[in-house]
Phi, psi and omega in degrees: 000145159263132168231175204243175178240177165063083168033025152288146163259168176205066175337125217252341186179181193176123137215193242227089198248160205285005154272006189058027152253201195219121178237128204239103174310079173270167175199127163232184157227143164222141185197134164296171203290332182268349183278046165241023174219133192297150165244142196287166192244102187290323158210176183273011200264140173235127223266155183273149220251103193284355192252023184241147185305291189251148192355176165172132110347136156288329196276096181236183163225344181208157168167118184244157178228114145271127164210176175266087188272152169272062196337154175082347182232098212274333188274146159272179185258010188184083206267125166237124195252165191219107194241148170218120174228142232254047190214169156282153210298334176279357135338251185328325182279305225262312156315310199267347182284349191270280162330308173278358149001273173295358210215359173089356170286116175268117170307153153243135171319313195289139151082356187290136151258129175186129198237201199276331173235044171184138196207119196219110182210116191275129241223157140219121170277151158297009177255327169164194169321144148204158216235105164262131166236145170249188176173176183221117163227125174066222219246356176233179186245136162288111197289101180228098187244179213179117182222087219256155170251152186234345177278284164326309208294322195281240257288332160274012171080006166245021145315111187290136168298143183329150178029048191239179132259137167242177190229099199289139177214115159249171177205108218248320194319182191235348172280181137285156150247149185215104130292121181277068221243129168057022154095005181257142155258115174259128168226126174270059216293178197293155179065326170306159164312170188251153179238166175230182193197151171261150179247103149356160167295105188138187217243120203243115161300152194210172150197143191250142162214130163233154184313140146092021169228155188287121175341157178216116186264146184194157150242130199241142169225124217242148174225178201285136179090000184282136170285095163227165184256145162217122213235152177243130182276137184298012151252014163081021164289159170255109146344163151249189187284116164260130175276126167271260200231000000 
């Protein structure tokens, strides 16, 4: 994604998928004229922000929102917001446990981590699956949440089969495109539709080509329930990888 500060938006990509919708990338930030400067710690208590798509402390120094929309659809297929807050980390945890609470979020237990700097807790939202990781740099804790809709992921059709991943291949291009994933070569003429194919869990070497341009190698690592896309651009550039959901 690109992204802009003090709440620009910047459309991040668009194609054309064989139900013949369009899913469409955004990214803002939003920070008030001061947040980009620390703020001292009055207390431990962190009060919630009414004005943020997802939980969010008023007090940050940093905070971005990203998401993935589905033209034609006001719910996204994926909102993730990324805060650097100026508190301790058990502090900030003690806030999304309250908070995503209150909202109706059921923590999950399996696989949950959590230490004196480091925190990983998987979530079912009313909406669908979601993921909180915390860390810690220099004196504040970093914020990484993730909120997939699972209802936009099944009507745009990328919804992953159980304990699969799937994976989007477009071609936006004036060319054929041919990719290369998982021991398959997919070929794509100019304009079609985009096709998808399921993935196992783990980290896949790949490669895009279109004619009279140099190949383009990249490794993508997909985990169970993830959504991605990988698009040739009408000048027959290769994307980098956008996660839908």
């Amino acid at each position: 994604m690109r992204a802009a500060r003090s709440g620009a938006r910047v459309p991040a990509r668009w194609q054309a998928f064989a139900c013949g919708l369009v899913l469409l990338a955004t990214c803002m930030l939003a920070a008030s004229a001061g947040a980009w400067m620390p703020q001292p710690l009055f207390s431990a208590d962190l009060m919630p922000d009414p004005d943020a798509r997802l939980p969010a402390p008023t007090r940050y120094s940093f905070r971005g929102i990203h998401t993935t929309l589905m033209r034609g659809v006001d719910a996204p297929l994926r909102v993730k917001l990324e805060a650097t807050v100026p508190a301790e980390l058990s502090d900030v945890l003690a806030f999304y446990r309250r908070e995503l609470g209150k909202l109706g979020w059921q923590e999950q237990h399996d696989g949950a981590v959590v230490s004196a700097d480091h925190v990983q807790l998987a979530f079912v939202s009313p909406l669908g699956p979601a993921m909180l990781e915390l860390g810690r740099k220099d004196s504040s804790t970093l914020v990484h949440l993730v909120q997939k809709n699972s209802d936009t992921a099944s009507r745009a059709n990328v919804m992953p089969e159980p304990g699969q991943a799937k994976l989007v291949f477009s071609n936006i291009g004036e060319t054929e495109a041919v990719l290369g994933i998982d021991a398959r070569i997919i070929k794509r003429a100019a304009g079609a539709n985009a096709v998808s194919l399921d993935l196992a869990p783990g980290k896949y070497s790949y490669e895009l080509s279109v004619p009279g341009r140099p190949a383009y190698t990249h490794i993508l690592t997909v985990a169970a329930g993830d959504a991605w896309e990988l698009t040739v651009g009408r000048d027959g550039e290769a994307w980098s990888p956008l996660q839908l959901y």
